[in-house]
C-alpha positions as CSV (number, residue, x, y, z in Angstrom):
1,X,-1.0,-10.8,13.2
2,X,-2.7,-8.9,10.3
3,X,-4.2,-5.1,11.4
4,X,-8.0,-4.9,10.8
5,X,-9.9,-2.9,9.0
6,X,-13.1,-1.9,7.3
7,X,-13.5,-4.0,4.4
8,X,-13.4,-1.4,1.3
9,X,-15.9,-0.8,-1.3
10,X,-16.0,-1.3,-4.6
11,X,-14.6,2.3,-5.4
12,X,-12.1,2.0,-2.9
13,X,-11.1,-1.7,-4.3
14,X,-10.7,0.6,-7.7
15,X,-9.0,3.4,-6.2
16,X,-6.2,0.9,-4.4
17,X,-5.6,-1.0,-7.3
18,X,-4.7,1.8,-9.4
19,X,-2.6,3.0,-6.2
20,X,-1.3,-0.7,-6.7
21,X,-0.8,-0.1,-10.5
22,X,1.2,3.4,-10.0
23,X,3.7,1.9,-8.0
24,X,5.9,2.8,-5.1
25,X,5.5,6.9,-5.0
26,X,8.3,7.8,-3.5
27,X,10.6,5.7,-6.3
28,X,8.1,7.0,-8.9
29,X,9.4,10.5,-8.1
30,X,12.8,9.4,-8.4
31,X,11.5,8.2,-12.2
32,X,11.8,4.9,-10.8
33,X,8.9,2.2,-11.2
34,X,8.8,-0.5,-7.8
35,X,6.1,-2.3,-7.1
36,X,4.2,-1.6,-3.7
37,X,2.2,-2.2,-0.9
38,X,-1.0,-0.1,-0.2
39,X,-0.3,2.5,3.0
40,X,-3.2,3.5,4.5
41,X,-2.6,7.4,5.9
42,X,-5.3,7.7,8.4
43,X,-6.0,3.7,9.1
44,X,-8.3,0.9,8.4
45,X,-11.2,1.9,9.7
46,X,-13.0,5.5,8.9
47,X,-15.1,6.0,5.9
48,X,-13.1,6.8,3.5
49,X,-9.9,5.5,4.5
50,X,-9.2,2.9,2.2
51,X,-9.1,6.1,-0.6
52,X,-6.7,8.3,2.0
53,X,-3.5,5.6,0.4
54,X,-0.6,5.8,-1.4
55,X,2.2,3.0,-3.1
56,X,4.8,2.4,-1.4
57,X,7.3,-0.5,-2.1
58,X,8.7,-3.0,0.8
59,X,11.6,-0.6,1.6
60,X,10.0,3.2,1.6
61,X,7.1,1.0,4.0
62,X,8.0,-1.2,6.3
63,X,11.5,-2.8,5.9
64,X,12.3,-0.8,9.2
65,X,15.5,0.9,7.9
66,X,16.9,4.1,8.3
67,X,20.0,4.0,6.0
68,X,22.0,6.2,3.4
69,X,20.2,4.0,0.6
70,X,16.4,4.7,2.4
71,X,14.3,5.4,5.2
72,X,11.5,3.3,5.7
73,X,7.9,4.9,6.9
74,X,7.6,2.1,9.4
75,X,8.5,3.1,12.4
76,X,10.4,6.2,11.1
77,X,7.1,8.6,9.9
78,X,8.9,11.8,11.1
79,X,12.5,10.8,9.4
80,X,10.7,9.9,6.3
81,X,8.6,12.9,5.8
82,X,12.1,15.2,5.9
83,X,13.7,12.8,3.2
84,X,10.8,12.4,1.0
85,X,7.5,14.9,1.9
86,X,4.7,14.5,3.8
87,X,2.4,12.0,3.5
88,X,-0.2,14.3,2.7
89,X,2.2,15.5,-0.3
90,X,2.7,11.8,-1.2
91,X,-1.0,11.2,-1.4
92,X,-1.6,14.4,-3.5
93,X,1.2,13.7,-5.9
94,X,-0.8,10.3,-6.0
95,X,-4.1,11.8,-6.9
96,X,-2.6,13.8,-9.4
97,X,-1.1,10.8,-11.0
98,X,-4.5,8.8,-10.7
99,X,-5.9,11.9,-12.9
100,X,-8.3,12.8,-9.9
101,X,-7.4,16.7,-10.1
102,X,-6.6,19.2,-13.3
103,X,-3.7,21.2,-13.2
């Protein structure tokens, strides 16, 4: 059953597909290009939510493993945040990739 959600706008159709285009972020740290799925951070359905996403590939999402080779988000959020950051991290280290702040 798919999850519903807010159908994005135009800007936020951009903004995922260059999320799509960066890849996985957590492999992408590791210097590691995966292609990925879109996570949404704060759901489907606020304003704005469809730009509050980073990459993640099948495994780092929503395989549903906790393992010595990963930890998926899905359904292990707390477990992945201590092995790879905080989402909120994630997302930054996105924006900063997508060019969206200066260092």
């Amino acid at each position: 059953m798919a999850v519903k959600g807010r159908t994005p706008t135009a800007e936020e159709k951009r903004h995922m597909n260059a999320v799509t285009e960066l890849g996985c972020i957590v492999c992408k740290l590791d210097g590691i290009h995966t292609p990925c799925e879109i996570h949404h951070l704060d759901g489907k359905t606020k304003p704005g939510a469809h730009m509050k996403t980073v990459g993640l590939c099948f495994c780092h999402h929503r395989a549903g493993n906790d393992c010595a080779e990963y930890t998926s988000r899905h359904p292990y959020k707390s477990r992945f945040e201590e092995r790879y950051d905080t989402e909120e991290n994630l997302l930054d280290w996105t924006n900063r990739l997508l060019g969206y702040y200066e260092d």
